[in-house]
Backbone atoms as SQL, in Angstrom:
CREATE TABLE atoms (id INTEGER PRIMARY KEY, chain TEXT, resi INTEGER, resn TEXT, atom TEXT, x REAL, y REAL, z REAL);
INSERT INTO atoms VALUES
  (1, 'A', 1, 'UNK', 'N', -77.300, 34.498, 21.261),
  (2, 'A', 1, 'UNK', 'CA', -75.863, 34.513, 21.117),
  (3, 'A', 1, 'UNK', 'C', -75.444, 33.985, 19.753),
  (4, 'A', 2, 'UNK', 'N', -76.061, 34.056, 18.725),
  (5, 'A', 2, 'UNK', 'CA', -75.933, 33.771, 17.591),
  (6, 'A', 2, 'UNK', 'C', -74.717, 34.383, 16.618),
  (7, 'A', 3, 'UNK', 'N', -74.460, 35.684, 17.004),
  (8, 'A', 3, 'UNK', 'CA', -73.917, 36.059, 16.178),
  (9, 'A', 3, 'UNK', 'C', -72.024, 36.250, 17.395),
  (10, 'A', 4, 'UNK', 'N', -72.441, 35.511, 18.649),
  (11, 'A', 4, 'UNK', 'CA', -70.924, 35.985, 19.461),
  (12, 'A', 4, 'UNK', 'C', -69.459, 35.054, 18.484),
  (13, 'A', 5, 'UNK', 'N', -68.686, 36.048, 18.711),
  (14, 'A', 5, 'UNK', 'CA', -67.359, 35.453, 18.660),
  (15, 'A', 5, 'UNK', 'C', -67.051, 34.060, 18.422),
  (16, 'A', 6, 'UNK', 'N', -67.446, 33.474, 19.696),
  (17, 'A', 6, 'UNK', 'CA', -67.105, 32.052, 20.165),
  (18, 'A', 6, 'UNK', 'C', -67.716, 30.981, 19.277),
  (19, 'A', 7, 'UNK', 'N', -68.918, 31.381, 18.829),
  (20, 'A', 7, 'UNK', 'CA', -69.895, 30.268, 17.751),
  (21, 'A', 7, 'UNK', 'C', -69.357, 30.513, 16.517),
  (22, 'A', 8, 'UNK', 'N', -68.831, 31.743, 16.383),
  (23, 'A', 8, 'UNK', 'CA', -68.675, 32.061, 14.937),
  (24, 'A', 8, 'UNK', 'C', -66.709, 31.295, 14.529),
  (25, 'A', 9, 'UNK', 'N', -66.581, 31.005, 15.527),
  (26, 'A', 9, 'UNK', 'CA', -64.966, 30.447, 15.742),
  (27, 'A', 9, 'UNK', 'C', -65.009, 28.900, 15.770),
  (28, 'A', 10, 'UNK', 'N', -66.107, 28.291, 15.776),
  (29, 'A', 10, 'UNK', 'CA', -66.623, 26.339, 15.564),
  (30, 'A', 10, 'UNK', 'C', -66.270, 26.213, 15.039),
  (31, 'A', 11, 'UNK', 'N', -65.921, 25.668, 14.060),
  (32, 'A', 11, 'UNK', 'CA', -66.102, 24.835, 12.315),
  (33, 'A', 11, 'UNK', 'C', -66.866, 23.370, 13.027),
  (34, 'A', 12, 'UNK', 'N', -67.003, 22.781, 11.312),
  (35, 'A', 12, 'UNK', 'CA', -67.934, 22.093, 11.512),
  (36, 'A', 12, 'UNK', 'C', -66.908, 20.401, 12.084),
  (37, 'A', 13, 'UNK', 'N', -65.753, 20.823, 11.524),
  (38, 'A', 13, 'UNK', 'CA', -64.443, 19.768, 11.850),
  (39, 'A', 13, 'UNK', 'C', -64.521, 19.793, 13.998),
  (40, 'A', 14, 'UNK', 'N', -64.540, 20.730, 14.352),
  (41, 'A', 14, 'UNK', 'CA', -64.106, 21.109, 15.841),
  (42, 'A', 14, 'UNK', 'C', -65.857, 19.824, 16.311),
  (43, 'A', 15, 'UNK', 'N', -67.148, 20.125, 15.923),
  (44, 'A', 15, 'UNK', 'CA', -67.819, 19.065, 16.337),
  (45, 'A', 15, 'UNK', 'C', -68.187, 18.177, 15.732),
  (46, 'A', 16, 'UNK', 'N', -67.451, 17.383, 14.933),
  (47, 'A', 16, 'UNK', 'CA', -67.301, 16.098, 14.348),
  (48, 'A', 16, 'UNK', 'C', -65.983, 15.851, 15.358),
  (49, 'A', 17, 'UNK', 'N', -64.530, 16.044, 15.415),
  (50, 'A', 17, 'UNK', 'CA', -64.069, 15.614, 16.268),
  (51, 'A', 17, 'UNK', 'C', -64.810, 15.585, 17.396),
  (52, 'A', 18, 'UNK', 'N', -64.436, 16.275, 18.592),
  (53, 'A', 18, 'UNK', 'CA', -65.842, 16.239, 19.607),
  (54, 'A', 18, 'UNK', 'C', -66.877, 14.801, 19.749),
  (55, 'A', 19, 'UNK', 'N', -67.341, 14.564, 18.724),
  (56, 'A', 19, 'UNK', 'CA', -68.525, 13.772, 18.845),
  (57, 'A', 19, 'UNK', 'C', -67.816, 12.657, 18.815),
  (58, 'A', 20, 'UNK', 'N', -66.816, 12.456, 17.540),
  (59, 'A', 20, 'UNK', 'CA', -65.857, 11.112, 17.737),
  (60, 'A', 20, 'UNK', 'C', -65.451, 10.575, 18.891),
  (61, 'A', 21, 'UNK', 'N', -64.918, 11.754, 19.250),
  (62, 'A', 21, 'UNK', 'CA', -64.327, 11.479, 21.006),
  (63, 'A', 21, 'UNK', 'C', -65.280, 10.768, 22.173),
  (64, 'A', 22, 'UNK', 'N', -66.333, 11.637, 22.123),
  (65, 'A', 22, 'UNK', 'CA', -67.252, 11.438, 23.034),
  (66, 'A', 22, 'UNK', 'C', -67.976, 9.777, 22.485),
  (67, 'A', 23, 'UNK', 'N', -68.503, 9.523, 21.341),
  (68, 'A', 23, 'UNK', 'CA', -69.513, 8.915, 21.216),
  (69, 'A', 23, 'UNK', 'C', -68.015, 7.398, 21.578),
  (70, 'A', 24, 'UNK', 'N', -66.641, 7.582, 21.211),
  (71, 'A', 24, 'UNK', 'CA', -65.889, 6.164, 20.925),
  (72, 'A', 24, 'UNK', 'C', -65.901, 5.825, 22.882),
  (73, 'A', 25, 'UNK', 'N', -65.816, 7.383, 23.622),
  (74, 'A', 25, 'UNK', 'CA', -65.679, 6.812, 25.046),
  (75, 'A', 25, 'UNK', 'C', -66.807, 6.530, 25.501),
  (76, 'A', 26, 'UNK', 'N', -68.063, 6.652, 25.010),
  (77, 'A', 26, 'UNK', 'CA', -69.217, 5.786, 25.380),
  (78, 'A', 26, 'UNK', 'C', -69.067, 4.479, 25.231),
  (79, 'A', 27, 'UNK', 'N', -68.977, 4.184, 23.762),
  (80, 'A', 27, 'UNK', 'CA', -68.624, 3.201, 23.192),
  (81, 'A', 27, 'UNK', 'C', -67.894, 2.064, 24.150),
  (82, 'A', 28, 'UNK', 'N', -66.680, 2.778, 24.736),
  (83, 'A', 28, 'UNK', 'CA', -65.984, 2.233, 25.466),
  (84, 'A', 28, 'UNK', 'C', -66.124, 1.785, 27.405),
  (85, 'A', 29, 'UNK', 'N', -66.758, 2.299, 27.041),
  (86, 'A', 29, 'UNK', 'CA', -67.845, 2.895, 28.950),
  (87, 'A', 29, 'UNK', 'C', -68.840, 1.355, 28.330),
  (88, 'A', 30, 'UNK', 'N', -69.364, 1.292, 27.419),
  (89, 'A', 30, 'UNK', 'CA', -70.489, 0.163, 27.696),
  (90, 'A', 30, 'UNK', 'C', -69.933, -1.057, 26.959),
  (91, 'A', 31, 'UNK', 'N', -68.978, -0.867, 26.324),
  (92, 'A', 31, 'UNK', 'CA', -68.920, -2.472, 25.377),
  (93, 'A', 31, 'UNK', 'C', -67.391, -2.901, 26.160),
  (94, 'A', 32, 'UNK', 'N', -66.585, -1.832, 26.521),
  (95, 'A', 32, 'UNK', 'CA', -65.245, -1.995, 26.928),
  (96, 'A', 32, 'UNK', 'C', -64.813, -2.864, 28.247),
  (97, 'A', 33, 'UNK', 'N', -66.195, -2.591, 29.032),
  (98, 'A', 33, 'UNK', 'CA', -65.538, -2.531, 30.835),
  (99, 'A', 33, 'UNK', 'C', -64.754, -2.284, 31.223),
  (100, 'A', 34, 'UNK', 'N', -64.612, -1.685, 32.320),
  (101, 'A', 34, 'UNK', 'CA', -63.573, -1.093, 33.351),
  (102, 'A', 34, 'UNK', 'C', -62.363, -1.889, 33.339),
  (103, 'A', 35, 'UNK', 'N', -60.995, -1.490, 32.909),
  (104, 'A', 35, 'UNK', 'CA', -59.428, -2.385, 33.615),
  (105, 'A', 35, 'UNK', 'C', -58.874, -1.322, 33.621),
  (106, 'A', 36, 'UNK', 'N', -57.253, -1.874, 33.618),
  (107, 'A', 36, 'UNK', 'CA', -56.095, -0.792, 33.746),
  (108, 'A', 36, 'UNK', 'C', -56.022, -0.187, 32.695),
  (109, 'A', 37, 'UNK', 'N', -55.874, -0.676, 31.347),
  (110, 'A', 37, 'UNK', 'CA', -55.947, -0.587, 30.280),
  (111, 'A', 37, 'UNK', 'C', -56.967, 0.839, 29.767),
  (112, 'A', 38, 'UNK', 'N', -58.128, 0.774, 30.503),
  (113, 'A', 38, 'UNK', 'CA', -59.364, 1.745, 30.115),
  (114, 'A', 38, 'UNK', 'C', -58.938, 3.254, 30.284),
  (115, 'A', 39, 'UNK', 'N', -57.868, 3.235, 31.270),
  (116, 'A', 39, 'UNK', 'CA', -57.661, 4.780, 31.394),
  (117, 'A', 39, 'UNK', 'C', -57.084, 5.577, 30.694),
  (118, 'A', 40, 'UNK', 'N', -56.105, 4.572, 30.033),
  (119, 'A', 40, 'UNK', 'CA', -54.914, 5.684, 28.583),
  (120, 'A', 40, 'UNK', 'C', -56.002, 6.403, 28.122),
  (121, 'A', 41, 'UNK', 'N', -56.848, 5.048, 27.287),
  (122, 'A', 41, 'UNK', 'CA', -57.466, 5.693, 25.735),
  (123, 'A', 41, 'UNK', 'C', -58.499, 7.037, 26.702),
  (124, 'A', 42, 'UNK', 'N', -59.573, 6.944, 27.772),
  (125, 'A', 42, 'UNK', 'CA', -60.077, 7.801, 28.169),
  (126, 'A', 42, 'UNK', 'C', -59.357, 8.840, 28.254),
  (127, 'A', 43, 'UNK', 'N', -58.301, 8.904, 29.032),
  (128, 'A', 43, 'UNK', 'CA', -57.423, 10.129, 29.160),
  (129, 'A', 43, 'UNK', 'C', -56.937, 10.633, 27.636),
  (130, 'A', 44, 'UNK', 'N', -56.869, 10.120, 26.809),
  (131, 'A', 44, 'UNK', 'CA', -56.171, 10.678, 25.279),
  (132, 'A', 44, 'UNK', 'C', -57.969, 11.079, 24.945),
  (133, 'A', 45, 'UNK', 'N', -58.706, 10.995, 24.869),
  (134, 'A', 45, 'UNK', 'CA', -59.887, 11.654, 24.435),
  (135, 'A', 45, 'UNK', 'C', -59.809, 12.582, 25.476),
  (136, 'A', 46, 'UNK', 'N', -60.028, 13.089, 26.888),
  (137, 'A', 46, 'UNK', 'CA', -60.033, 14.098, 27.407),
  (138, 'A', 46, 'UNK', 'C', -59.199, 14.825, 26.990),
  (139, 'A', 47, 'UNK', 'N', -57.914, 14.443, 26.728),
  (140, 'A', 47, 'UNK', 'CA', -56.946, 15.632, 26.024),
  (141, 'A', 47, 'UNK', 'C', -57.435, 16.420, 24.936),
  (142, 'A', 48, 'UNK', 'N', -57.396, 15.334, 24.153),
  (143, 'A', 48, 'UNK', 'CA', -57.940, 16.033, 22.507),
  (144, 'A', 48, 'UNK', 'C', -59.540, 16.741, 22.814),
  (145, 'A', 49, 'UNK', 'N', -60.418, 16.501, 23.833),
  (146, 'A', 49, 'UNK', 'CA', -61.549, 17.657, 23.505),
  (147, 'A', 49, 'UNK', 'C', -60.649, 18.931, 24.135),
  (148, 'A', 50, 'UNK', 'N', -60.078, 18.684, 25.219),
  (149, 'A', 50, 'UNK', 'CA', -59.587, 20.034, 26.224),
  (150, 'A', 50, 'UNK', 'C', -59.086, 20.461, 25.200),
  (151, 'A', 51, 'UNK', 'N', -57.828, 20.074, 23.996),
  (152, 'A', 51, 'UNK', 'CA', -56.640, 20.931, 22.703),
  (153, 'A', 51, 'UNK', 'C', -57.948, 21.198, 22.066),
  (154, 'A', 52, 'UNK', 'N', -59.400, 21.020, 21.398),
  (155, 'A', 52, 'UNK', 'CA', -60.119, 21.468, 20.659),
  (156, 'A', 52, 'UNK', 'C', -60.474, 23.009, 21.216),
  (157, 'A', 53, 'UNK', 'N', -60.839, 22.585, 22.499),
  (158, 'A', 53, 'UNK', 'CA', -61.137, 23.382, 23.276),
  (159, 'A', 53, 'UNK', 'C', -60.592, 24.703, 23.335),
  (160, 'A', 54, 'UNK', 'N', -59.374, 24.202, 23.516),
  (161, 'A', 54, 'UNK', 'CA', -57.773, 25.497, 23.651),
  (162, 'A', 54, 'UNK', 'C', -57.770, 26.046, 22.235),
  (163, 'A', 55, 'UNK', 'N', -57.865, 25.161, 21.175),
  (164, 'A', 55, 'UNK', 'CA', -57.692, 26.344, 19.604),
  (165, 'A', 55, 'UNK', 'C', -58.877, 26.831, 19.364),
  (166, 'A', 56, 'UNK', 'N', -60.198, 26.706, 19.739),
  (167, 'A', 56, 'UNK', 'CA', -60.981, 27.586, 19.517),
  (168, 'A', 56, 'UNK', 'C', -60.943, 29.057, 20.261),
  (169, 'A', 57, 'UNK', 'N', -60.350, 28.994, 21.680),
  (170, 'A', 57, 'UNK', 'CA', -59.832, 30.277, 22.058),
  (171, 'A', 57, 'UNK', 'C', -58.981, 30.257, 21.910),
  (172, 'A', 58, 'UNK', 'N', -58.096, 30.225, 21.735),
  (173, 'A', 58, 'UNK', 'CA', -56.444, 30.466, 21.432),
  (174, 'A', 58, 'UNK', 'C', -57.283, 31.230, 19.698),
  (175, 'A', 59, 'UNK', 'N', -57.684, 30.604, 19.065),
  (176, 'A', 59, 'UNK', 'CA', -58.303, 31.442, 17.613),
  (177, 'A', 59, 'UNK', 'C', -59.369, 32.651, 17.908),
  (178, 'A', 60, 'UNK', 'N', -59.923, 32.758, 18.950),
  (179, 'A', 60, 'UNK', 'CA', -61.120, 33.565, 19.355),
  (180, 'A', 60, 'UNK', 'C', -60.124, 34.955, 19.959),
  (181, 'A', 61, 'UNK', 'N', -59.136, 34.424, 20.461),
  (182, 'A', 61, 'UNK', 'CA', -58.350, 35.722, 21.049),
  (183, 'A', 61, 'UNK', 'C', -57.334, 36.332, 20.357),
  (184, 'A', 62, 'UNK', 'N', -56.279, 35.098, 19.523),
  (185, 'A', 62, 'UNK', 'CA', -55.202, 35.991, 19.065),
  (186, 'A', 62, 'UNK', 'C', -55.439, 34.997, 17.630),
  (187, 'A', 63, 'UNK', 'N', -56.776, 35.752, 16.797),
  (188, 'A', 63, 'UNK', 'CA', -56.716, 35.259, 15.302),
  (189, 'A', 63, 'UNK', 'C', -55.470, 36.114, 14.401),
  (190, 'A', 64, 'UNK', 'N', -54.584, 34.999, 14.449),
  (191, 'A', 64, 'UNK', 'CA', -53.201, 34.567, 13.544),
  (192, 'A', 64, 'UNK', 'C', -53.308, 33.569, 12.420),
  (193, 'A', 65, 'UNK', 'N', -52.158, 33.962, 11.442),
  (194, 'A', 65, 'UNK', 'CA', -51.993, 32.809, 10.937),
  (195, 'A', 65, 'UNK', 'C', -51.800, 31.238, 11.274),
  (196, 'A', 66, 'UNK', 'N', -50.534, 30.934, 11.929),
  (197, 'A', 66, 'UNK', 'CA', -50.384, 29.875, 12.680),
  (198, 'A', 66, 'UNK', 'C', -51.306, 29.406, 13.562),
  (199, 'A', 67, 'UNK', 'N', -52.389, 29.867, 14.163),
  (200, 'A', 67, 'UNK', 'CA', -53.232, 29.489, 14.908),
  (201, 'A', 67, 'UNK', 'C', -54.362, 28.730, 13.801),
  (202, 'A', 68, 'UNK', 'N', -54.798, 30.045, 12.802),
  (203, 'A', 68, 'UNK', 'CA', -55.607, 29.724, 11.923),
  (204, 'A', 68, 'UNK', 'C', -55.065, 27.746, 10.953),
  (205, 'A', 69, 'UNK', 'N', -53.804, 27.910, 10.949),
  (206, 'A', 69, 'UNK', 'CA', -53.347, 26.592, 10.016),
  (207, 'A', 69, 'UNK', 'C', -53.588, 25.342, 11.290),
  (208, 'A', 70, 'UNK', 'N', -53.365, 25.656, 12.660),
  (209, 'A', 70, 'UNK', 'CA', -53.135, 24.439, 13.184),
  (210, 'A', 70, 'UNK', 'C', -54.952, 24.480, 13.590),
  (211, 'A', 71, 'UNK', 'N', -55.731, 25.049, 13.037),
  (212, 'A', 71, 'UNK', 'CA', -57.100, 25.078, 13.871),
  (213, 'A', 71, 'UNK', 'C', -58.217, 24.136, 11.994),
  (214, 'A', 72, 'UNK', 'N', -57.666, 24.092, 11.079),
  (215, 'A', 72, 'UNK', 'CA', -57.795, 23.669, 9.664),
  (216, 'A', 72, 'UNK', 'C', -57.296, 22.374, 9.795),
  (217, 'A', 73, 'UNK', 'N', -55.965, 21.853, 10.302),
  (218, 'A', 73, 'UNK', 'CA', -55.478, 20.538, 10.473),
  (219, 'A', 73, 'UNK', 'C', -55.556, 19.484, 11.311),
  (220, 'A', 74, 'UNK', 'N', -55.458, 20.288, 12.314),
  (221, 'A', 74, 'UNK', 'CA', -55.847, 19.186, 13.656),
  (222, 'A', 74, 'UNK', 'C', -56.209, 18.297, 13.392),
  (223, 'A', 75, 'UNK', 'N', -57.454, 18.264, 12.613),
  (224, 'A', 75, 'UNK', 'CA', -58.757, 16.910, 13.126),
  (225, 'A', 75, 'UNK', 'C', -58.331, 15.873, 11.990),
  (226, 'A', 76, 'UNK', 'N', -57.643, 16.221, 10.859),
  (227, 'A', 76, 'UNK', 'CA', -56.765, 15.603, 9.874),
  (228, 'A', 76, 'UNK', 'C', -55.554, 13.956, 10.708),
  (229, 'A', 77, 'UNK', 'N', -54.798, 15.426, 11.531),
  (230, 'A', 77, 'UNK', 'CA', -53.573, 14.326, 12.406),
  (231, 'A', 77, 'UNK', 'C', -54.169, 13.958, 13.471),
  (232, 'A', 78, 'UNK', 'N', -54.773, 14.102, 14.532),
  (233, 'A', 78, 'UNK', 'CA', -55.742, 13.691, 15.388),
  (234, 'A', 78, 'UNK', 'C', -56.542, 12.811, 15.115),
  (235, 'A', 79, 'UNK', 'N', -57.775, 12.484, 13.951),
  (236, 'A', 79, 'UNK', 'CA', -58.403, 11.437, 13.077),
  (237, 'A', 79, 'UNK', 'C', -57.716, 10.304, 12.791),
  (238, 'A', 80, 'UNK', 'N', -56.763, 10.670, 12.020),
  (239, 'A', 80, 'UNK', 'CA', -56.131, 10.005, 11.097),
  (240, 'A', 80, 'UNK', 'C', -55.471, 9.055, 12.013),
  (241, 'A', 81, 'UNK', 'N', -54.661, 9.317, 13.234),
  (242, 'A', 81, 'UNK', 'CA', -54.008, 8.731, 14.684),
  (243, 'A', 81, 'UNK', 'C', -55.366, 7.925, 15.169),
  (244, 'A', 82, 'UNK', 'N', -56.804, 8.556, 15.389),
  (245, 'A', 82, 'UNK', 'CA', -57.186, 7.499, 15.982),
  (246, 'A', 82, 'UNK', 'C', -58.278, 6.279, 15.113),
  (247, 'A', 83, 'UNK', 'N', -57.573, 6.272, 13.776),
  (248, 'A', 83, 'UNK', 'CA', -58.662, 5.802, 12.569),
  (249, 'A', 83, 'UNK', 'C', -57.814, 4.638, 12.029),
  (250, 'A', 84, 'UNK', 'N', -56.738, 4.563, 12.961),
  (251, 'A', 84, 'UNK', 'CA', -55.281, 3.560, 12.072),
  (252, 'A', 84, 'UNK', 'C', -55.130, 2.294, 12.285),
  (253, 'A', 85, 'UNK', 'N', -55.668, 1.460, 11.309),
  (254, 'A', 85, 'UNK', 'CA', -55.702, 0.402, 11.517),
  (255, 'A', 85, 'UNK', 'C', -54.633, -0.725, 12.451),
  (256, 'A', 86, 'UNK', 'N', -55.763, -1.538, 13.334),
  (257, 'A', 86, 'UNK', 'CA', -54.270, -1.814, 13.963),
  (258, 'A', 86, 'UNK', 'C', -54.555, -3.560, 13.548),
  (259, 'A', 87, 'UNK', 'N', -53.299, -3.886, 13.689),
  (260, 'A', 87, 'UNK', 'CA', -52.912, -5.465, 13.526),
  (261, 'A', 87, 'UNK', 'C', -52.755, -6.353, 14.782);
């Protein structure tokens, strides 16, 4: 399946986010422990892989412009939101 649609629609941004996501809710699974608190941030990483998820088909089916710009930026405003220093 090397040459299908769907692989050829990745960038290399779609699994670097991805991995961020995944490796910070490990992160958070073993150094964090379980409270009330634990479920936002989990649930805001399930979102953002599921929206990665959605613009790689949403780009695989109806390759547009606007699809193409928000599928280049994402990981920019998405990153940048979860990279922000807090006080």
């Amino acid at each position: 399946m090397a040459g299908s649609s769907f692989t050829n629609s990745i960038k290399t941004t779609d699994v670097i986010t991805v991995l961020y996501m995944v490796i910070t809710a490990m992160y958070m699974l073993v150094f964090g422990g379980l409270s009330e608190l634990f479920v936002i941030p989990m649930l805001i990483r399930l979102l953002v892989v599921l929206f990665v998820w959605a613009v790689i088909y949403l780009q695989r089916t109806w390759n547009n412009n606007w699809i193409n710009f928000i599928h280049l930026f994402y990981p920019i405003l998405m990153l940048s939101y979860f990279m922000e220093k807090r006080r």
